[in-house]
Each structure stands twice: as structure tokens, then as C-alpha cells.
MARTORMAR-706482 format. One record per residue (C-alpha): residue number from 1; x, y, z. Coordinates in steps of 0.05 Angstrom, whole numbers, plus 5000, padded with zeros to 4 digits. Example, Ala and Ser with C-alpha at 12.3 -4.5 7.8 and 13.67 -1.06 7.14 Angstrom:
<recs>
<1,<5246,4910,5156>> <2,<5273,4979,5143>> 
</recs>
This chain:
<recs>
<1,<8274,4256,8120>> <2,<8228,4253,8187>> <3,<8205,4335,8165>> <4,<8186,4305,8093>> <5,<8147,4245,8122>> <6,<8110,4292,8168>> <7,<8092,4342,8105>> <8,<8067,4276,8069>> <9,<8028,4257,8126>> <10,<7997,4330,8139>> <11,<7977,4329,8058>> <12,<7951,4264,8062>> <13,<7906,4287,8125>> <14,<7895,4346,8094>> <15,<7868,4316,8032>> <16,<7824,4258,8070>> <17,<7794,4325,8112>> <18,<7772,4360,8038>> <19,<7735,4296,8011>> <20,<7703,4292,8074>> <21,<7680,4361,8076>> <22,<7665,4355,8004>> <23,<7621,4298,8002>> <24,<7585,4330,8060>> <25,<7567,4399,8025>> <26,<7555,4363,7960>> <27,<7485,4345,7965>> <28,<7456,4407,7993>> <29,<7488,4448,7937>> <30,<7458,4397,7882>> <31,<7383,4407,7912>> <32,<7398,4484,7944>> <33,<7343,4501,7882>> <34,<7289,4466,7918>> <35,<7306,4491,7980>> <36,<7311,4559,8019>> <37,<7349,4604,7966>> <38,<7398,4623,8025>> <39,<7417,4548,8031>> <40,<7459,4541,7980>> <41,<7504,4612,7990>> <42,<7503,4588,8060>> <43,<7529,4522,8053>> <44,<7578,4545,8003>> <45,<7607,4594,8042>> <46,<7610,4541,8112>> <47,<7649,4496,8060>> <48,<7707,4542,8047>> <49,<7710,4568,8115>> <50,<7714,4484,8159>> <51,<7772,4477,8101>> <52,<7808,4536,8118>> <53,<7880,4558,8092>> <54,<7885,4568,8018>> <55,<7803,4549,8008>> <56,<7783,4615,8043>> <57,<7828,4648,7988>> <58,<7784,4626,7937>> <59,<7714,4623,7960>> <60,<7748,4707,7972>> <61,<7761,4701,7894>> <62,<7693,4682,7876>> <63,<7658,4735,7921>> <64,<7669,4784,7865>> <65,<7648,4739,7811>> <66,<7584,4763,7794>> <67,<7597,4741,7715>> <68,<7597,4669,7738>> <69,<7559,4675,7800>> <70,<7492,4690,7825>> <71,<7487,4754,7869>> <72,<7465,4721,7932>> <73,<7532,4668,7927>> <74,<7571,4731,7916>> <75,<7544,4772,7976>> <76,<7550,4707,8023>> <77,<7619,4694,7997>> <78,<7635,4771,8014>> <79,<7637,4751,8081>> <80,<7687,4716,8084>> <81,<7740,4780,8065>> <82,<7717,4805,8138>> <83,<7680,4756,8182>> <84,<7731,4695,8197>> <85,<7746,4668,8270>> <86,<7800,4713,8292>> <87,<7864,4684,8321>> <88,<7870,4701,8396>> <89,<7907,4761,8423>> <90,<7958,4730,8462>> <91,<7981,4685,8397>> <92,<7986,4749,8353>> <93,<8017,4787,8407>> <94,<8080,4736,8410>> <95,<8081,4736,8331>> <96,<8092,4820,8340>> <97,<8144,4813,8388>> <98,<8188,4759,8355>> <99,<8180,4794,8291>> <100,<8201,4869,8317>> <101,<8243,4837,8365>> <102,<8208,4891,8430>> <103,<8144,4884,8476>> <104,<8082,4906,8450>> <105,<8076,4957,8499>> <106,<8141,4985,8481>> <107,<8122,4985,8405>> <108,<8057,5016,8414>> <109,<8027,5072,8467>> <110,<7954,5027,8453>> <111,<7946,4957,8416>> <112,<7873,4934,8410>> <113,<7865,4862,8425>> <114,<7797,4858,8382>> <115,<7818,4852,8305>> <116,<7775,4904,8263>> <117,<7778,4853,8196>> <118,<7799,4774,8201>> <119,<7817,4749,8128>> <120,<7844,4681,8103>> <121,<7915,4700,8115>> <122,<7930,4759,8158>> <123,<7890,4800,8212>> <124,<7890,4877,8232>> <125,<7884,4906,8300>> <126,<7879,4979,8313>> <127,<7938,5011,8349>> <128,<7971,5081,8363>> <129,<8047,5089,8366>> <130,<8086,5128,8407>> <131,<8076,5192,8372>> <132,<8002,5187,8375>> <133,<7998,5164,8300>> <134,<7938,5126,8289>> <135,<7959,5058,8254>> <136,<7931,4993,8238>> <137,<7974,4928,8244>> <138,<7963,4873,8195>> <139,<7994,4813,8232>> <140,<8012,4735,8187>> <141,<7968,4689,8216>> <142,<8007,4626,8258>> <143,<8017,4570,8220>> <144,<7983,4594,8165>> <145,<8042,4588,8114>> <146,<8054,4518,8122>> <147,<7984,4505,8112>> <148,<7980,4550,8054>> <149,<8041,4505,8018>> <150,<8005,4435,8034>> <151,<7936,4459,8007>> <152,<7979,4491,7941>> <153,<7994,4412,7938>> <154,<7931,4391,7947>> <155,<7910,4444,7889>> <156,<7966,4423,7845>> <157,<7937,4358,7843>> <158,<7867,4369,7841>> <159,<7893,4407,7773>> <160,<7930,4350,7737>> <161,<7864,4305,7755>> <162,<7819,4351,7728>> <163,<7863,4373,7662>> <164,<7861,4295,7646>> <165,<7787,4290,7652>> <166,<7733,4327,7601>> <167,<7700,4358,7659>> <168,<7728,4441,7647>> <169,<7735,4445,7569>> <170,<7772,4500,7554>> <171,<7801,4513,7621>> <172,<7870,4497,7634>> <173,<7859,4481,7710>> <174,<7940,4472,7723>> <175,<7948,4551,7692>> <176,<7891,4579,7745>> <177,<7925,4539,7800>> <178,<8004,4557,7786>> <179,<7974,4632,7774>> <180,<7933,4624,7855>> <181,<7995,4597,7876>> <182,<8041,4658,7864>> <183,<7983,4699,7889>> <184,<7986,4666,7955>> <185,<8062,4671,7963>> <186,<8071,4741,7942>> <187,<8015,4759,7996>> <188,<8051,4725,8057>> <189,<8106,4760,8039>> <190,<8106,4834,8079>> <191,<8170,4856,8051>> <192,<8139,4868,7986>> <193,<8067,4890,8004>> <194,<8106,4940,8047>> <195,<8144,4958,7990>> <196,<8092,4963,7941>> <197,<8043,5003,7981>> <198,<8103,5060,7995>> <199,<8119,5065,7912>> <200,<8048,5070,7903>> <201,<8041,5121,7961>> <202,<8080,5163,7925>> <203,<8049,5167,7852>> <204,<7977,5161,7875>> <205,<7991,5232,7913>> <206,<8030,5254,7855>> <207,<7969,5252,7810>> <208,<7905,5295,7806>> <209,<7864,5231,7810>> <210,<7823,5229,7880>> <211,<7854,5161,7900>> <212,<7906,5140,7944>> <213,<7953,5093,7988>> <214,<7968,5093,8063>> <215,<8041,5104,8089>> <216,<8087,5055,8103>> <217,<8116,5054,8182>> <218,<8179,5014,8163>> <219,<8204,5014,8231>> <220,<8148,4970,8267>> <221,<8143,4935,8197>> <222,<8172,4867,8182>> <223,<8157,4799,8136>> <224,<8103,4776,8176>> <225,<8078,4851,8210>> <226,<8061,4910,8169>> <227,<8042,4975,8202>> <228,<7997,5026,8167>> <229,<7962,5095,8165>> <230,<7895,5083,8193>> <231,<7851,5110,8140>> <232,<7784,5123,8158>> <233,<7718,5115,8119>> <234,<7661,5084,8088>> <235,<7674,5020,8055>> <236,<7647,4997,7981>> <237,<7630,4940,8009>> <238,<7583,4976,8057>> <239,<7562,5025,8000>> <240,<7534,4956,7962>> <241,<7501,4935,8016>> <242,<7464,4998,8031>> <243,<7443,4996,7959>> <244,<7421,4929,7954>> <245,<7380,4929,8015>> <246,<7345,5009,7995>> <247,<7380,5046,8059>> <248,<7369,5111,8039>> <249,<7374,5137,8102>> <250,<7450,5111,8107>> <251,<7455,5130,8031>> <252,<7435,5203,8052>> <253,<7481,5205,8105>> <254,<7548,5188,8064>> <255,<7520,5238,8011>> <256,<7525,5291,8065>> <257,<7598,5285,8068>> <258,<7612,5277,7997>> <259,<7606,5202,7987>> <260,<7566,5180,7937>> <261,<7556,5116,7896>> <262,<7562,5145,7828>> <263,<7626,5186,7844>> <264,<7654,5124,7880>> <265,<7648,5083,7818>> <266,<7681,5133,7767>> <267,<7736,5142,7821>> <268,<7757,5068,7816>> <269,<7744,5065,7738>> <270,<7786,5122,7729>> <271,<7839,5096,7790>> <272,<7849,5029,7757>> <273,<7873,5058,7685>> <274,<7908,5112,7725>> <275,<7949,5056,7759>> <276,<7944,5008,7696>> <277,<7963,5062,7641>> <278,<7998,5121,7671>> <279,<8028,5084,7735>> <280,<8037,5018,7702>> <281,<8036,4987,7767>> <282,<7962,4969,7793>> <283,<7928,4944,7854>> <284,<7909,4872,7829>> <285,<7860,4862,7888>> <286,<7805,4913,7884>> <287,<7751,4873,7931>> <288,<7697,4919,7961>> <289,<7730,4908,8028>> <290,<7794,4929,7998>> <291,<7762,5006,7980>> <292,<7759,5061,8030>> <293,<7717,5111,8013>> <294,<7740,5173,8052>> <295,<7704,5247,8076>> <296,<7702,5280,8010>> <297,<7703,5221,7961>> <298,<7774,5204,7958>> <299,<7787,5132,7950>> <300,<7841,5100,7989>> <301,<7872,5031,7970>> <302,<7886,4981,8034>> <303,<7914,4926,8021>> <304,<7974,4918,7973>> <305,<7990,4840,7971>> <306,<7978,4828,7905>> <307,<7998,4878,7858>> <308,<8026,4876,7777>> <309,<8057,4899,7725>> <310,<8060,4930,7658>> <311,<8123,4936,7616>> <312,<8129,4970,7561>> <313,<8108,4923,7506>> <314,<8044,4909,7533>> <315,<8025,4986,7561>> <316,<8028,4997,7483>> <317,<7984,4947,7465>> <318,<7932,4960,7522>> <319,<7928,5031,7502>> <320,<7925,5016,7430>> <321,<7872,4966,7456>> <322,<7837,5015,7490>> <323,<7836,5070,7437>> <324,<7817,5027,7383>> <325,<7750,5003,7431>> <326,<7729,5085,7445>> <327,<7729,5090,7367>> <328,<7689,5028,7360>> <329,<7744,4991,7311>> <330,<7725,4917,7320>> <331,<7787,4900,7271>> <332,<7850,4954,7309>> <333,<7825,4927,7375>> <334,<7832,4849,7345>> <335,<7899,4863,7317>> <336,<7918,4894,7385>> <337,<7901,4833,7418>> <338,<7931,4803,7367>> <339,<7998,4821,7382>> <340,<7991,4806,7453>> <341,<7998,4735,7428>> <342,<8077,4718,7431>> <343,<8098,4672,7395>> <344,<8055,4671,7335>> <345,<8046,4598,7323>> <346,<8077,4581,7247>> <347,<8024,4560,7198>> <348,<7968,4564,7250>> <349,<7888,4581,7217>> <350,<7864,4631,7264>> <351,<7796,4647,7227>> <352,<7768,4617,7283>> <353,<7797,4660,7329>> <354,<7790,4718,7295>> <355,<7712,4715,7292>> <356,<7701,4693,7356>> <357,<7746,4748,7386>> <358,<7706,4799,7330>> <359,<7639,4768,7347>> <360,<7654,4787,7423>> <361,<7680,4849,7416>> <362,<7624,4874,7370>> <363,<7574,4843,7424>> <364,<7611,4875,7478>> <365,<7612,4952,7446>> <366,<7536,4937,7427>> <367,<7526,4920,7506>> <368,<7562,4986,7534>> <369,<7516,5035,7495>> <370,<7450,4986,7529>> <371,<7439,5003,7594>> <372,<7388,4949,7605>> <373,<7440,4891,7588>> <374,<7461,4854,7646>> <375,<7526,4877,7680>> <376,<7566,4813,7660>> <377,<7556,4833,7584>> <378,<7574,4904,7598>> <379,<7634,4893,7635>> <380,<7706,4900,7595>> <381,<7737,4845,7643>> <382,<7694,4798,7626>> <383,<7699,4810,7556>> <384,<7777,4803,7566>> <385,<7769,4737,7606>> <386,<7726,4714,7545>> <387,<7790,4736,7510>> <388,<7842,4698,7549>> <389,<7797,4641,7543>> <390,<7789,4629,7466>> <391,<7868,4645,7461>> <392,<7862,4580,7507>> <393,<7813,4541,7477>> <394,<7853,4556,7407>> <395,<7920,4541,7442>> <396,<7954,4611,7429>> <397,<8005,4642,7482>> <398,<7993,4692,7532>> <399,<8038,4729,7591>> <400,<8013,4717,7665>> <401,<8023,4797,7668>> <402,<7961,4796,7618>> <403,<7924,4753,7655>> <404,<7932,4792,7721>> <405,<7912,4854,7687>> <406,<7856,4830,7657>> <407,<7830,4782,7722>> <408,<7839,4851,7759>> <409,<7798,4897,7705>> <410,<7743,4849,7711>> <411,<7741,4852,7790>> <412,<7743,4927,7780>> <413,<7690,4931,7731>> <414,<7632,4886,7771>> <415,<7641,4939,7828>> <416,<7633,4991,7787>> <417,<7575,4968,7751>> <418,<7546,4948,7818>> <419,<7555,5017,7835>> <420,<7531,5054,7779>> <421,<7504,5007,7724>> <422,<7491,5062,7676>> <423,<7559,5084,7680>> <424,<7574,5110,7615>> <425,<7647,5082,7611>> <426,<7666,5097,7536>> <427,<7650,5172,7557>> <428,<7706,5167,7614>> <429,<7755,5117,7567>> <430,<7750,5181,7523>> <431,<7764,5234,7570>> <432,<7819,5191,7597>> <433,<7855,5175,7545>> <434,<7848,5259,7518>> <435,<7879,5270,7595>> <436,<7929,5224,7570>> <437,<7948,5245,7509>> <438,<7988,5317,7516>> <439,<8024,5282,7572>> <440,<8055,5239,7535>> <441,<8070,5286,7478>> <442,<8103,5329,7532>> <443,<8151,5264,7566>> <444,<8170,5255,7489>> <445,<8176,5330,7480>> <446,<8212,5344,7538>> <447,<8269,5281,7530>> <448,<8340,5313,7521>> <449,<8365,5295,7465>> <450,<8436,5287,7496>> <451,<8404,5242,7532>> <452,<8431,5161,7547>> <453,<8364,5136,7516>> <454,<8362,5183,7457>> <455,<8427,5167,7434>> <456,<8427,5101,7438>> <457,<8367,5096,7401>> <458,<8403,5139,7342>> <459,<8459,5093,7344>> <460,<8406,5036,7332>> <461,<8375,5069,7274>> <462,<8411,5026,7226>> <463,<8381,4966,7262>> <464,<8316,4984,7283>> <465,<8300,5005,7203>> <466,<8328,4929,7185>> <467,<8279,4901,7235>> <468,<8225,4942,7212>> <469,<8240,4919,7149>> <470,<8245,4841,7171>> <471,<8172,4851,7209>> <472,<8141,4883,7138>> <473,<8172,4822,7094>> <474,<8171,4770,7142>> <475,<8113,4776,7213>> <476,<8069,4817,7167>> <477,<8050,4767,7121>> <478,<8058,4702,7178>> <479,<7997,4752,7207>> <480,<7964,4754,7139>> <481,<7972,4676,7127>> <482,<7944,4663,7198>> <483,<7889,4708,7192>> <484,<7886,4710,7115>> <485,<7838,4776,7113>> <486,<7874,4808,7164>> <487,<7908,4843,7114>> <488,<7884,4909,7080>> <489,<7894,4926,7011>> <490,<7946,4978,7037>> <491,<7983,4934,7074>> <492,<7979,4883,7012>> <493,<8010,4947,6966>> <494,<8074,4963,7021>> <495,<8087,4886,7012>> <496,<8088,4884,6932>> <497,<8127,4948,6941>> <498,<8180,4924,6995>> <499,<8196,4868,6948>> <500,<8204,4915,6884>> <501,<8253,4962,6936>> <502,<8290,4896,6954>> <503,<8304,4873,6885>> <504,<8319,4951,6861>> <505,<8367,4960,6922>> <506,<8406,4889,6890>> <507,<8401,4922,6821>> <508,<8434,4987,6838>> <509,<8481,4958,6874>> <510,<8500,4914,6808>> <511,<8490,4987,6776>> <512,<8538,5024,6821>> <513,<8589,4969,6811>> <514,<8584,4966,6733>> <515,<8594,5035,6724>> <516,<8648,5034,6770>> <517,<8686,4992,6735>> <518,<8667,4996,6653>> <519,<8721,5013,6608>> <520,<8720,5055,6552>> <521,<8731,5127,6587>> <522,<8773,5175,6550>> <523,<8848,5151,6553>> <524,<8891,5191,6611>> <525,<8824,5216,6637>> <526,<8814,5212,6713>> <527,<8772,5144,6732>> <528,<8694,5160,6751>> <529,<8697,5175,6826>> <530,<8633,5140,6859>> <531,<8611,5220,6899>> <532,<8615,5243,6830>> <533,<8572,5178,6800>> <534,<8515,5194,6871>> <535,<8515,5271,6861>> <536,<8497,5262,6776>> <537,<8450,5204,6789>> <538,<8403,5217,6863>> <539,<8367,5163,6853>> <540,<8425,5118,6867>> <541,<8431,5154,6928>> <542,<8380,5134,6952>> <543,<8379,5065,6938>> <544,<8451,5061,6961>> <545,<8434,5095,7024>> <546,<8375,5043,7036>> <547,<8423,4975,7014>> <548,<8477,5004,7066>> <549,<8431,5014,7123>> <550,<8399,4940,7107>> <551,<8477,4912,7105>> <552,<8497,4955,7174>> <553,<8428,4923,7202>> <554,<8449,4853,7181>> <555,<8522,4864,7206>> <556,<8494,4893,7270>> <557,<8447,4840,7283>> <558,<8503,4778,7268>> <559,<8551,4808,7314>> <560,<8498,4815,7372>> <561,<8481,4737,7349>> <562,<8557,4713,7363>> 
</recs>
């Protein structure tokens, strides 16, 4: 009971310390127009940094949100994935020791007390072990959990309040908070960055792709220490800034070794549907300060807290997504996104929808062949943000892995653009998905056929041709009704003809039966065997062979049911 009082009164000072700050940075943000233009960036980013704890985390969110805001925000916001007050040596030092359960100097021939990068949650010091290994240490901050968990309060409630009042239409504040909240836990947790960034070690140097991951050092590794290959570099972050401010000089200089801002920016477009697609397991942090570009123009991933998923549902419909948007087929790419939406809401009108989502994606195709169209309408995360929104603001389902994928294409995408905005991205969507292509004809090729997999899908035949039967009669039209012109006149003629196979299947079963059983053969003669009845009449065959592998489906399907 005391340890739950003192959480209420920490929230309760916690909250009282946001107004306050609030109320104090409100007024220069309302009249930053009339004022210096670096007022408003710079009171902005002072704001997130005297709250601290989980508000760092998102004024680091918005720093890559050039769709929603202004450049100079953004850049000033950037700081704030690098430039934070570090914790003091001696503090971190004791967190490494508890944690590995050995003296620093024991751990490490060389541990630099001066942090190289000071972020919202973590820090990283320089260090060499034993060996000689160059490593970097990435160290929990003190304290910093518990804080983290009151201010997920405070943010939990700040949702509900605004969800009640008409101030975000169309944003459902409680979704964006839950989905910030299991960002935040997942990234305090070192066991599964560390576990993460070794799988992903491993495929990224499998591939051809000129990307990677540092190694893990699992032994001076722990939930709140993680231990890494010190990779060395040029940042993006330091590539944008060079551009932005017309440092040729420093331009020339990375060129010289292979680094280069248009090479950079294909790199990462091609990296992210590398991981996304091929891997199906993606970085879901890209931020500039996240990128290492390396000697050559390899680029090397850093920080693994946040990562997703794709299973195998969705990796089908983001391909078919993406194939359908190369061929510039406004209505295949709807109906892919279409089928991202699970459940299908019964007797739902989605015209709406459906030319809103149309109207976007035809804008958005129109946008990626204009090279003078600003980078927000040429970017395909925020077309699928624009997406996720409308399923919102029409109410329709959609799963958190989506989300993450699509939050982390359109992170992705800004940094590319502000790396090469004439990037011609349908061009390398093309030559991806051809790169694609004959290796997944070979995985499908090369299956044994003995195999567990292949033989349990035979063994589902009967089932899977009841169910594709059941989606044809039954979700095919539910789509239709929803969408009413969804459906072609094609798909219109395999319906009519479904239902004329349905009632001839009943009839020739009748048939089969009849002339089974009708008297009136010759007297002593043998009775009309039903082989001999299928080999005279083929067509029966057929129909018999399609009502028994309907009745094995049914059968199947009600003893899974019980």
C-alpha cells in the first residue's frame, strides 16, 4: 500500500510539473510566427527536454516528421536523438557492475567516461574489451523506467481526455498512446534488442544488399547493458546536415571514400523492403542518427529496440500491395488493402472508403512520377498513414503489425527523399520485386515434397477447396455488397456459375442415387454397380468427385469445430 501511495503521489507531481511546463511554452509557440523563426523549434524542443522521461521519446518521434512538420521543427527536434544531458560516469559505472556482476576494469581493458550519444532512455560510451575488440556500451539510464511507467500514465490519460473531446477528429489518441507504450517497454528491455540485433546480424550478411547489423557480445550483455561492434562512419544525420547547409567541401570528402547521398538513399530504400519483404523482420526505428554510413557505402543499422514483424498473411498482401502500385492498378492495390481489413464489418457501405483510399492512391502514383511535388506527397508512408487513417475515420480494423510497418516506411521514406528527392522509387520497387521473384519460385521449387509442410497441405486439400469454395459463395460477395462495384464482371460470372455447380452437384447426387436404385433391369441380371454407372457416364464423375470433396470439407471442418 505505502509503494502505491508513493506512485500516486509521483504521477500526481508529475502531472502538476507538465501543466506547468505547458502553460509556460504555450504562448511562445502561439506567437513563434511573429517572432524569430528559430523561436518556436527552440522552445519546442526546451519543452520536451525540462519534461524528460517518456516526452523526449516523442518530441524523438516527431523529429522525422517532416509530413506534419516544418523542416526547421524537425532539425531542432533531431537534437534531441544525440544532444541530452548525460548521466554522470560514476552512476553508469555502478549500473555496469551490478548488471555484469564484475568491476569495470575487469570487464573492459578501456571504458570512456564521456558518452559518444545521450538519448531519452539509454546512453553509449566507447570501450575496448579484453581482446582489444572495439565495442560500444549502451547503458539503461537510472531511474528511467519508473519514470517511463508514470509518464505512460500520465499519457494514458491525456488520451481518454482528448478521445472525449472534438479536438483530434479522426485520431484515436488512446490507439497512438497504447501503440508508444509498447514501444517504450520493448526498448528498456536489452534482452530482446540483444536478441534482435544478433538474428538480424545474421540475414543482413547473408544477403547481397550493402546493409548490415553489429554483433552481439552476449557475455558483457545483460537487460539493462548491451555491448556492441563499434561500427565506424558517417552518419545520415550528418549527411542531411551537410546538405542542407551546402558543405560541399564535407560532401566531397565522404564522396572520396565511397559515400554518397544518392547511393545512401537507395541503400535504405532497398534495406527496408529487404528487411520488410525478404527478411520479414525490419528495423522499426530508422532515425538519421540510427544510420551508419560506412567506408564504401555500406549501411549499418545501430540500434535495434524497436523492431517488427510480418507473418505470413500480411507479407502476401504487402507484396501484392506493392506489385499492384509498380503496375499503376489503383483498384488490385485497393483490394489489397482491402483485405488487410479483418474483420470485414457485415453490411457496412464502404463507397466512401473506397474513393477516398482510390482518390489517394491515384494522387500518390501521379506524385511519384513529379519530381517537383513536395516530399510529403511523394512519400509511400505517408500515403499509408493516410491509409490507416480513413480505415479510422470509417471505423474498419487494422493489426498493430500494420501500423508499425507502415509508421516505419514513412520514417524511411522522408530520409530518403531528403536524400535524394528525385529518387525514382517505382524504378527500384521494380527491380526489387524482379530480384524477388525467381527466389521465390526457387524456395517453392526446391520444397521436398516428402516434406512435413507439403504433406500436410495435401492432406488438407479436401478442406482448403471447401474454404475456397465458402470465400467465392460467401466473403466474395460480403466484399461486393460493401463495395458494390468492387466486383468485375468476371468475378460476377464465377458467382452465377458456383451456384449452377452447387445445385448440379445436389442434382447428380439425386441422379446417382435414382439410378442406383430404379427397378426394371432384366430379371436375374447383376444390379448396376456405381464404377460401372461413373466409367459410362464422366460427367458424373466429376460432379461426384466435386460433392465428395465439399462433404469431406464440411466433415473436416465440424470435427475441427467440436
Amino acid at each position: 500500500m505505502p509503494r502505491r501511495l508513493l506512485r500516486l503521489a509521483l504521477l500526481l507531481a508529475r502531472l502538476a510539473q507538465v501543466c506547468v511546463l505547458s502553460l509556460i511554452c504555450l504562448p511562445p509557440l502561439l506567437v513563434s510566427g511573429l517572432l524569430d523563426p528559430s523561436t518556436g523549434p527552440r522552445v519546442l524542443r526546451w519543452y520536451f527536454v525540462r519534461c524528460g522521461g517518456a516526452y523526449v521519446k516523442i518530441g524523438q518521434l516527431l523529429a522525422s516528421r517532416y509530413d506534419l512538420l516544418p523542416a526547421r521543427y524537425c532539425e531542432e527536434l533531431s537534437q534531441l536523438l544525440y544532444a541530452l544531458r548525460p548521466v554522470p560516469a560514476d552512476r553508469i559505472r555502478r549500473i555496469v557492475e551490478r548488471e555484469l556482476a564484475a568491476p569495470v576494469g575487469d570487464l573492459f581493458r578501456s571504458f570512456d567516461d564521456v558518452p559518444i550519444a545521450t538519448a531519452s532512455l539509454a546512453q553509449v560510451h566507447d570501450a575496448v574489451l579484453p581482446g582489444g575488440e572495439r565495442v560500444v556500451v549502451k547503458v539503461l539510464k537510472p531511474g528511467v523506467e519508473e519514470q517511463v511507467r508514470i509518464d505512460l500514465i500520465c499519457f494514458r490519460l491525456t488520451g481518454r481526455v482528448l478521445d472525449t473531446l472534438p479536438l483530434l477528429r479522426g485520431v484515436d489518441v488512446r490507439f497512438v498512446v497504447a501503440d508508444l507504450s509498447r514501444s517504450m517497454l520493448d526498448e528498456m528491455d536489452f534482452h530482446r534488442e540483444a536478441l534482435n540485433t544478433s538474428y538480424l546480424h545474421g540475414r543482413m550478411a547473408a544477403d547481397p544488399i550493402a546493409h548490415r547489423a553489429p554483433a552481439v557480445h552476449r557475455s558483457h550483455s545483460g537487460r539493462r547493458v548491451l555491448t556492441l561492434e563499434r561500427i565506424d562512419g558517417v552518419t545520415v544525420r550528418e549527411i542531411i546536415a551537410a546538405l542542407d547547409r551546402g558543405d560541399t567541401d564535407a560532401l566531397r570528402a565522404w564522396a572520396a571514400q565511397g559515400i554518397t547521398p544518392r547511393r545512401t538513399a537507395i541503400v535504405l530504400f532497398r534495406s527496408v523492403l529487404e528487411q520488410a519483404i525478404r527478411l520479414r523482420v525490419f528495423n522499426a526505428d530508422p532515425h538519421p542518427s540510427n544510420l551508419i554510413v560506412m567506408p564504401g557505402g555500406a549501411l549499418a543499422w545501430v540500434d535495434f529496440g524497436l523492431v517488427g514483424w510480418v507473418d505470413e498473411r500480411q507479407w502476401e498482401i504487402q507484396l501484392q500491395l506493392r506489385e499492384a502500385l509498380t503496375r499503376g492498378r489503383v483498384h488490385e492495390a485497393y483490394l489489397a488493402l482491402l483485405r488487410a481489413i479483418e474483420p470485414l464489418p457485415q453490411n457496412r457501405d464502404l463507397r466512401g472508403f473506397e474513393q477516398e483510399v482510390k482518390r489517394g492512391l491515384r494522387d500518390y502514383l501521379l506524385a511519384a512520377e513529379d519530381t517537383g511535388s513536395s516530399l510529403a506527397h511523394r512519400s509511400s508512408g505517408v500515403f499509408l498513414m493516410n491509409t490507416i487513417r480513413a480505415l479510422r475515420r470509417h471505423r474498419l480494423p487494422i493489426a498493430a503489425s500494420t501500423v508499425a510497418l507502415y509508421r516505419t516506411i514513412l520514417i524511411a521514406d522522408m530520409v530518403v527523399l531528403r536524400l535524394y528527392p528525385e529518387i525514382d522509387w517505382l524504378g527500384h520497387m521494380r527491380r526489387f520485386l524482379a530480384d524477388l521473384t525467381p527466389d521465390l519460385l526457387r524456395d517453392a521449387v526446391e520444397e521436398p515434397l516428402t516434406s512435413t509442410a507439403v504433406l500436410y497441405r495435401l492432406a488438407r486439400t479436401p478442406q482448403a477447396v471447401s474454404a475456397a469454395v465458402d470465400w467465392v459463395a460467401d466473403r466474395l460477395p460480403q466484399l461486393g455488397r460493401s463495395t458494390l462495384a468492387t466486383l468485375t464482371f468476371w468475378q460476377r460470372l464465377s458467382l452465377a456459375g458456383l451456384r449452377l455447380l452447387r445445385v448440379g452437384t445436389v442434382l447428380a447426387g439425386i441422379a446417382i442415387a435414382a439410378t442406383i436404385v430404379t427397378p426394371g433391369d432384366p430379371v436375374g441380371a447383376d444390379p448396376p454397380s456405381l464404377i460401372g454407372l461413373i466409367m459410362d457416364n464422366p460427367w458424373l464423375a466429376l460432379l461426384g468427385c466435386v460433392m465428395l470433396i465439399l462433404v469431406l470439407g464440411s466433415l473436416i471442418r465440424r470435427s475441427e469445430s467440436t
